[in-house]
C-alpha positions as CSV (number, residue, x, y, z in Angstrom):
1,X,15.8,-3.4,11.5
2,X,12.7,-1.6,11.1
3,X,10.2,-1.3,14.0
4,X,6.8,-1.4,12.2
5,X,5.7,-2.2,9.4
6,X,6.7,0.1,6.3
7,X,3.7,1.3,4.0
8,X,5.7,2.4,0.5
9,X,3.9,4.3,-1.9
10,X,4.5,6.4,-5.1
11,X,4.3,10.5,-3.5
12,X,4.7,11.4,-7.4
13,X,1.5,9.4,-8.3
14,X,-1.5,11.9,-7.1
15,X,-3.8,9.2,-6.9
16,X,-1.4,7.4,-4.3
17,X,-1.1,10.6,-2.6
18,X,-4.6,11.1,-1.8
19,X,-5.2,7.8,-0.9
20,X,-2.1,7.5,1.7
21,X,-3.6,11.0,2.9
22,X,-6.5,9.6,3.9
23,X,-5.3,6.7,5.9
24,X,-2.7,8.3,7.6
25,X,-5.5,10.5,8.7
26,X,-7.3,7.2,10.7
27,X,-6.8,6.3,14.2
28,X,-4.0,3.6,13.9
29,X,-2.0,5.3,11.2
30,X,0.9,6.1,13.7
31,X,1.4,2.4,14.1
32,X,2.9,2.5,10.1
33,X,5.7,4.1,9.0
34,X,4.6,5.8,5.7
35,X,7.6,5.7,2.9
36,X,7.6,7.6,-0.4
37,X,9.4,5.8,-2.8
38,X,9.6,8.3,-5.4
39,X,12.4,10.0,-3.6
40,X,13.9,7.3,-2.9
41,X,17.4,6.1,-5.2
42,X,17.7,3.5,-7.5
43,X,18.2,0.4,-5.4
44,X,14.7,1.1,-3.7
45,X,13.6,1.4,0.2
46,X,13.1,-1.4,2.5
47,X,14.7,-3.9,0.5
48,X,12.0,-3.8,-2.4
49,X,13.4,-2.0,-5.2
50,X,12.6,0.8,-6.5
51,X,10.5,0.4,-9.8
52,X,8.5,-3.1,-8.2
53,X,7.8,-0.6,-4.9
54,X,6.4,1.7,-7.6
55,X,4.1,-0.6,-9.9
56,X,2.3,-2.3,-7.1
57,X,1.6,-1.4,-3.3
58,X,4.6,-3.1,-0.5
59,X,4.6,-2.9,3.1
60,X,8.2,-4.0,4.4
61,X,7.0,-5.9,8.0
62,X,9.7,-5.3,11.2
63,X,11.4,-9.0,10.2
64,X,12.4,-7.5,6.5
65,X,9.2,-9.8,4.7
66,X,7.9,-7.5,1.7
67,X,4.3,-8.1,1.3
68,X,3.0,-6.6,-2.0
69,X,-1.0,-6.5,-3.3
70,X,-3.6,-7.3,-1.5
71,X,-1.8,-8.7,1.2
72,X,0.0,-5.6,2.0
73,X,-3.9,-3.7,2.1
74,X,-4.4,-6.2,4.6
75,X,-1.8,-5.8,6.6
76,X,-2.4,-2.0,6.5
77,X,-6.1,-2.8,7.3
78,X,-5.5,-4.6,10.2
79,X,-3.8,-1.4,12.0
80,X,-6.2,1.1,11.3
81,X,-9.5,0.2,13.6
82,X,-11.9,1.6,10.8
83,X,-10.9,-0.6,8.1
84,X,-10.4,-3.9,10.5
85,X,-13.7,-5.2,9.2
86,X,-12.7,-5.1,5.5
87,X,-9.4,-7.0,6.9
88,X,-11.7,-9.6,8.8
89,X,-14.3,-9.6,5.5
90,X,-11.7,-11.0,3.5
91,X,-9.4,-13.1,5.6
92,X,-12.2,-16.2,4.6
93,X,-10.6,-19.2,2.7
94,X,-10.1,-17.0,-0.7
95,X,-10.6,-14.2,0.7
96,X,-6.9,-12.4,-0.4
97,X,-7.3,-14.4,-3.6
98,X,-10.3,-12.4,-4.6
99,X,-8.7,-8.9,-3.6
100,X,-5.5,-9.7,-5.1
101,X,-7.6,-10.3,-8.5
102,X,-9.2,-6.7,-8.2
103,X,-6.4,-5.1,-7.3
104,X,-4.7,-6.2,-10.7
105,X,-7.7,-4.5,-12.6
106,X,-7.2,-1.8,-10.3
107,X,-3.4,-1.7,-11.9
108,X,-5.0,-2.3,-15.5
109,X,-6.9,1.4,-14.8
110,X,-4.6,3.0,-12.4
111,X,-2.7,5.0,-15.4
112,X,-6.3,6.9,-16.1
113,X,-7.1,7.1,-12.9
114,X,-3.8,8.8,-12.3
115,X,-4.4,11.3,-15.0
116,X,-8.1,12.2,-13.7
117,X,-6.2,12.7,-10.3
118,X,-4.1,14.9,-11.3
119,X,-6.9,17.3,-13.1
120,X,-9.0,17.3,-10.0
């Protein structure tokens, strides 16, 4: 059983990359354990598999419970002091709703934002 929560992310995706580098740099980062599920095999990490841990963001909590969208930012959010205030702005009535709805335009434009990534 895993100890704390599991962030899994795509280490081929440089977009992912440089956002993962960023939090990890954040006081409260130690209190994740950051997984790159582009190495990992075919039936996945954590118990999510492989291609859903790759099309949308998971965190894997210390009971086994995947948490995938904006749910999973939240839970990442809540361990990392400078983003707590994001976490508390949207845990309102609604609140995840509305982040779950951008993230899925963020997944809409995530393919060309992957390719500008990659030429910066």
């Amino acid at each position: 059983m895993i100890e704390k929560p599991s962030v899994l992310f795509d280490g081929a995706c440089p977009l992912c990359l440089r956002e993962v580098a960023f939090y990890r740099r954040l006081r409260g980062a130690e209190e994740l354990e950051w997984v790159d599920v582009s190495q990992s095999g075919e039936g996945g990490t954590c118990g999510v598999g492989r291609e859903a841990a790759l099309a949308r963001f998971h965190v894997v909590m210390p009971g086994g419970e995947a948490r995938s969208g904006a749910t999973a930012f939240m839970e990442v959010w809540r361990r990392l002091p400078a983003f707590r205030p994001l976490a508390w702005a949207f845990s309102f009535p609604g609140g995840v709703w509305l982040l779950e709805r951008a993230y899925l335009g963020f997944l809409r434009v995530r393919p060309r934002l992957q390719r500008l990534a990659a030429r910066l």
